[in-house]
N, C-alpha and C positions, 0 to 999 in steps of 0.2 A: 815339832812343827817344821815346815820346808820351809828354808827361807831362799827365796826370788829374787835374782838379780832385776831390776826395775830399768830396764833400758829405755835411753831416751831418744827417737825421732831427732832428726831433721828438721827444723822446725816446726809448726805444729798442724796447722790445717793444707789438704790439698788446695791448691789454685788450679781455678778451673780455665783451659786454654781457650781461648775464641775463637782459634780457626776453625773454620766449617768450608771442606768441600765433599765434594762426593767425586767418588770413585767405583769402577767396577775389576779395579787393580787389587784384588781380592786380601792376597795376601802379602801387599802392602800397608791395607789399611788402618792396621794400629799404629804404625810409624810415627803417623801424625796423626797426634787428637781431632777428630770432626764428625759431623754427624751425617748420616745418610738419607735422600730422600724416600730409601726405599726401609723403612722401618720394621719389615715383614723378616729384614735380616738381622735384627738384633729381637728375635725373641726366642727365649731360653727355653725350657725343659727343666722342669720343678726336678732337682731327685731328688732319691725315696726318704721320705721322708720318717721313717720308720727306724733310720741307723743311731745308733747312742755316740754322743760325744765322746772323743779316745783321747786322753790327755796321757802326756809321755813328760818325764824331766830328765836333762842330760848335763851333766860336767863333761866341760872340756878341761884339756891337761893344766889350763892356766887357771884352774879353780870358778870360769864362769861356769855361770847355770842358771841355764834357760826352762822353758816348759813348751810345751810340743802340742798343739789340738789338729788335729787331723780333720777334723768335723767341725758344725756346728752343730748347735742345738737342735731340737726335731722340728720346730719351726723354722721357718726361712728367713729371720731374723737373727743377725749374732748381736753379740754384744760389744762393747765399745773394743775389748780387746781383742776378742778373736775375730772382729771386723778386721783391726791392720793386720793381724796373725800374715807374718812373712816379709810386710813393707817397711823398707829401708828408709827412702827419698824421691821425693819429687822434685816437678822443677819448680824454681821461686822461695823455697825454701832457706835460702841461708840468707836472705836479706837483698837490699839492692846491688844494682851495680853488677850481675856476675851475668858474665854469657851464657846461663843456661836459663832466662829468667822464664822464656817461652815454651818450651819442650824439653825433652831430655829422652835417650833412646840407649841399648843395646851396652850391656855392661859385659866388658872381659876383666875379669878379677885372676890379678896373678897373685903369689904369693913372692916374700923378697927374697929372690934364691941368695945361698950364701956366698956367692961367688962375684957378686953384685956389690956395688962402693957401698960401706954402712949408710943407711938412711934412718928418717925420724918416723919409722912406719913399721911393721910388718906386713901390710897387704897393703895394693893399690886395685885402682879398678878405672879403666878408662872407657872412655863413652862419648858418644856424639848428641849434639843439642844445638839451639841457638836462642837466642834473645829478642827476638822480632820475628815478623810474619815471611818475612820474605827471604830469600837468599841472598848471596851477594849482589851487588849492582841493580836491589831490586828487584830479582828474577821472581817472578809468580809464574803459576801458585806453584808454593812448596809444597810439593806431593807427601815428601816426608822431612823427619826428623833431625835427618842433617843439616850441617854449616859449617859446623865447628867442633871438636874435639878437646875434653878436656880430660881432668884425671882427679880421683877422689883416695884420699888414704885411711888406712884405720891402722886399729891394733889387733884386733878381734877379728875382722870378715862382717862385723855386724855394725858396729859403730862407724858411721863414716862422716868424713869432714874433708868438704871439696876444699883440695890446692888451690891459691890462687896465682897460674902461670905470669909468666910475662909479657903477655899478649895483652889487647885490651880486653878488658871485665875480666881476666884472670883463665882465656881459654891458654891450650897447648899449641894448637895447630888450628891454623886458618886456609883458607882457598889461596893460591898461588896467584896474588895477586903483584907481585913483580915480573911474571911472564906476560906474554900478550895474550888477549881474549880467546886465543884459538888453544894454551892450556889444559889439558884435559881435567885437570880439578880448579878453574877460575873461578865457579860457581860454587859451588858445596863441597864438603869435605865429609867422610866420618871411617871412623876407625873400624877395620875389620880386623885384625887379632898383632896383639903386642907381647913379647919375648924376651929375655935377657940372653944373649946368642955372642960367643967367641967375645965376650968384654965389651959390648956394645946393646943399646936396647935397640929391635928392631919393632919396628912399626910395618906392618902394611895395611895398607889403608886402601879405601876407594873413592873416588873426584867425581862430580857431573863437571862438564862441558858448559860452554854457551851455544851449542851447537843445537839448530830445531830440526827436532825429528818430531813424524806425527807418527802417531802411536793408538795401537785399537781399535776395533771397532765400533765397541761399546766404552771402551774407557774413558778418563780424565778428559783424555785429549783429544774426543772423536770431533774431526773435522777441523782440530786448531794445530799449532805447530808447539811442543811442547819444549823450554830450554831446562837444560841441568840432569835431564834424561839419561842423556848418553852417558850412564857412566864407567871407567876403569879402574883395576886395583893398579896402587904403584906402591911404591917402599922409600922408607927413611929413615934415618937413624940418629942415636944419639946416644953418649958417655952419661947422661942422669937420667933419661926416662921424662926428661919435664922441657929441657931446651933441645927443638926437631930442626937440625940444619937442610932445607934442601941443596945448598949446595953440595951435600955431600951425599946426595941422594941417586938414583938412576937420573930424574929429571922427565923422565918417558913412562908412557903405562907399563906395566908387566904383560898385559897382555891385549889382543886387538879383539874386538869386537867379531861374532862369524860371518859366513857369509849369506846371501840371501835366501832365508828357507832354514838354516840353522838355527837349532833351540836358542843361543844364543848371541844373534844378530840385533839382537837392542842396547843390551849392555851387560859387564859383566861386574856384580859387587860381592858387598860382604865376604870376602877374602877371607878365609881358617886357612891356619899354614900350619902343618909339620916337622919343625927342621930334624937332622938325626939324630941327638942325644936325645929328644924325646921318646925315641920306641925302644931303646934300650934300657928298659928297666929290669934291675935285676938278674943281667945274663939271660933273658927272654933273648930266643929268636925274633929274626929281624922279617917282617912281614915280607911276601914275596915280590915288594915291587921293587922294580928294577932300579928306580932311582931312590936316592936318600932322601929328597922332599916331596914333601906333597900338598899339595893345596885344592881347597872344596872352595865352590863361587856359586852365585845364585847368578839366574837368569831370568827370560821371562819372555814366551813364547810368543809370539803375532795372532794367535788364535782369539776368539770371542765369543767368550770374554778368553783376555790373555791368562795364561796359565802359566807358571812357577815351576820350575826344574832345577834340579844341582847340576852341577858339572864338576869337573877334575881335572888337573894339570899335574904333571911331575918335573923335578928338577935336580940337578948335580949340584947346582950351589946357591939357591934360592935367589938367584935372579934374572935368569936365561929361564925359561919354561915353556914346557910343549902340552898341547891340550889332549886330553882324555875322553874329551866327545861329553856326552849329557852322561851319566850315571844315576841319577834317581828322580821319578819322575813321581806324580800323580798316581793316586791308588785307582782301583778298579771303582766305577760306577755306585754310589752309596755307601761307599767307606769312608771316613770319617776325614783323609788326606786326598778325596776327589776334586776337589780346588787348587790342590799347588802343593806343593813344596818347596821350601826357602831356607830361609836364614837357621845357622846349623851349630854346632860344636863338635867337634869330632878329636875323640883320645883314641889311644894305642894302649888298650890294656888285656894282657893277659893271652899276649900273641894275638893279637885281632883288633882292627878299627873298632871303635864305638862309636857311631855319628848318631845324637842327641839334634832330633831335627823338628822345625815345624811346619803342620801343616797344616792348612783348610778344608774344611766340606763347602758343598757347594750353596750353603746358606752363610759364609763371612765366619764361623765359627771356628777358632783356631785353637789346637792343643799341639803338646810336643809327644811327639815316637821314640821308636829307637831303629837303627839300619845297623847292619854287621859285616864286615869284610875281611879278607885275607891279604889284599892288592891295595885296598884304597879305591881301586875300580871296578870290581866286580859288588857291588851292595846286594844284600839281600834284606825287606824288614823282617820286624820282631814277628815271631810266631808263637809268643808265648803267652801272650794277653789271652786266653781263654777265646770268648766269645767275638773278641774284634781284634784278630791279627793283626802287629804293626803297630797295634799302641791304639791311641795314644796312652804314655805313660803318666804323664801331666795334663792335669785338666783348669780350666778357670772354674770360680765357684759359683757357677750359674744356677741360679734361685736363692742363691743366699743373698737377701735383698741390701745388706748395708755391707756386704765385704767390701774391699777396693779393689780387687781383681774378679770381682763377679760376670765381667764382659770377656774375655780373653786374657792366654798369656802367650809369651812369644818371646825370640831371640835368646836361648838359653845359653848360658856359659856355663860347665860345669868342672870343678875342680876335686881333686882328690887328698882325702885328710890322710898322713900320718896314721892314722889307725883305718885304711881303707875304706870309710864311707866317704858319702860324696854331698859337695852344696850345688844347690842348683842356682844360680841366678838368672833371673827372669824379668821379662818385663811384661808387666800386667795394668789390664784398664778396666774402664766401671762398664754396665752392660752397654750406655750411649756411646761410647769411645770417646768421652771428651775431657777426661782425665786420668792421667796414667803415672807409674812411677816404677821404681827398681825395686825387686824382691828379694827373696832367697827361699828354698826351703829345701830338707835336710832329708837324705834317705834314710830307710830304716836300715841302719845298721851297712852292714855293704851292697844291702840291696837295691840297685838302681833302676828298680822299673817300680818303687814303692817309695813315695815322699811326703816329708809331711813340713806343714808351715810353722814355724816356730814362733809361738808371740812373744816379740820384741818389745813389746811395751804394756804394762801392766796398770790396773784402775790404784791409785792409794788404799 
């Protein structure tokens, strides 16, 4: 008989968020739990209902083992278990007191390089959230999920148990509130990709402003002046990964804002950086760009409704950088990423970028793709999905009426195992968008345009 490791959750029921706005910031809109006036955008597409449940079990080298449903049952009903199948944590989960009691958004899971001061962990996983409705000083509405910044540890990748920092309710990194209001992170904070680099952890990160800009034609903000908008990536660092000095920091954005007409003239977030011991695996060739770092940002175009682009930057020593113009945009008219493209992951394997992206259709519906490149700046998408080139390769499990990610999923992190398969981490919501949480789910084998959700937690 198989015997089941029985993993346990994050505490036990979701909390369900209360904020409610609307938006026509497409592919914003998971960020923060809310619901939409326009309801015509959250309705799914039954599939086929015909496929058989595939159950898979896997040992890892440390003797866990898991079990794998890829599906559910032929009805659009799962069961208790292969409901969570994939779900880590939410926010409100570990009791009072913690600043992420409100939301919780965008997981980067590293694993603890050896080269790194011994710690009480092997993985971490850091992420942005906050504890209340509003931003710093107040600021409404919170469009999204940012504020604050904290970091979660495990042993496994699957078990996690949030740190509790130094900061108040136990975040890492707060809005720069010893600068003056003019700050470009005074208002919100949230982590866009963190590294262990030359004996130091580095953070880069992206700030809103108090700065009002109006925004949209159709959006959040049509006709009003919207604060915390503006936002830029900046960089910080630090000796543990858990105490972020800005004094030791640049102090200024990384990069400014474009100019009028430019894809990138609202703001620039979500930061993925490449420094150069990353593309070196193995004696691989070093991809052809010119500079040793690289970095992908999201944007967000003045059109109506506003639409979502990557863009690109390169650098000599990851703090000086020159922009690359937009490089991935919106798919063609009725493709699945005709709404935006956004928040991304991007590896260097096998001599060539892989950027692990998400996108929207133009019904609010988000899954992740895959983009390929030589430069970092030239992207081409996937052409290998058969029937819908470009992916996506990740989907939410729309019609399966009790999963917890049955609405969307979004902001991928994805990491590479020791024996060359890959974890996806994700974040996914129910089909209203008004409750969300961190995921994972596991390729098959080294194939990463094929994943499957692992159930973490099993019935007695």
């Amino acid at each position: 008989m198989m015997t089941l490791t029985k993993f346990a959750l994050l505490g036990s029921s979701p909390i369900s968020n209360s904020v409610v706005v609307h938006s026509d910031i497409r592919l914003l809109s998971l960020d923060c739990p809310w619901t939409s006036s326009s309801s015509s955008s959250y309705k799914h597409a039954v599939r086929d209902r015909r496929r058989r449940k595939v159950w898979k079990e896997r040992t890892f080298d440390d003797g866990t083992t898991i079990v794998m449903s890829c599906c559910c049952t032929m009805s659009t009903t799962c069961s208790s278990a292969e409901s969570l199948a994939g779900r880590l944590f939410g926010p409100g989960e570990e009791g009072e007191n913690w600043w992420d009691d409100k939301c919780l958004f965008y997981p980067v899971v590293v694993k603890e390089p050896s080269s790194a001061p011994a710690s009480a962990s092997s993985w971490r996983m850091y992420y942005y959230g906050r504890n209340q409705d509003s931003w710093h000083s107040g600021v409404k509405p919170a469009l999204l999920s940012t504020g604050r910044v904290g970091v979660a540890l495990s042993e496994d990748g699957f078990h996690w148990k949030r740190y509790r920092g130094t900061l108040p309710e136990g975040a890492i990194l707060d809005p720069d509130e010893a600068s003056s209001s003019s700050s470009f992170d005074c208002v919100h904070v949230g982590c866009g990709d963190v590294f262990f680099f030359e004996g130091e952890w580095w953070m880069f990160y992206f700030g809103g402003s108090a700065e009002t800009i109006e925004f949209g034609a159709r959006g959040a903000g049509a006709g009003k002046a919207l604060q915390g908008f503006r936002m830029l990536p900046g960089l910080i660092k630090s000796t543990d990964g858990f105490v972020f000095n800005r004094k030791h920091s640049p102090g200024s954005p990384l990069l400014q804002i474009g100019r009028k007409n430019e894809f990138d003239e609202v703001f620039i977030a979500w930061p993925r950086v490449i420094p150069p011991p990353c593309k070196e695996l193995e004696g691989q060739s070093l991809p052809m760009n010119k500079e040793p770092w690289l970095m992908t940002y999201s944007s967000i175009q003045q059109t109506s409704p506003p639409v979502s682009a990557i863009g690109a930057a390169t650098s000599s020593d990851g703090l000086h950088w020159t922009k690359a113009g937009c490089v991935l945009a919106r798919g063609a008219k009725s493709t699945w990423d005709d709404g935006g493209v956004g928040r991304r992951h991007v590896l260097f394997l096998n001599g060539q970028y892989v950027m692990f992206y998400e996108g929207v259709d133009g019904n609010g519906i988000h899954g992740i793709g895959l983009a390929f490149s030589r430069d970092g700046i030239h992207w081409k998408k996937d052409t290998v999905l058969g029937t819908e080139p470009g992916g996506p390769i990740f989907r939410a499990r729309n019609g399966e009426e009790e999963a917890w990610d049955n609405g969307t999923v979004a902001a991928p992190h994805v990491v590479q195992l020791d024996d060359s398969s890959f974890r996806l981490y994700y974040v996914g919501s129910n089909a209203l968008k008004t409750q969300s949480a961190i995921g994972v789910a596991l390729s098959d084998g080294t194939n990463f345009r094929s994943w499957i959700r692992p159930i973490l937690s099993l019935p007695s």
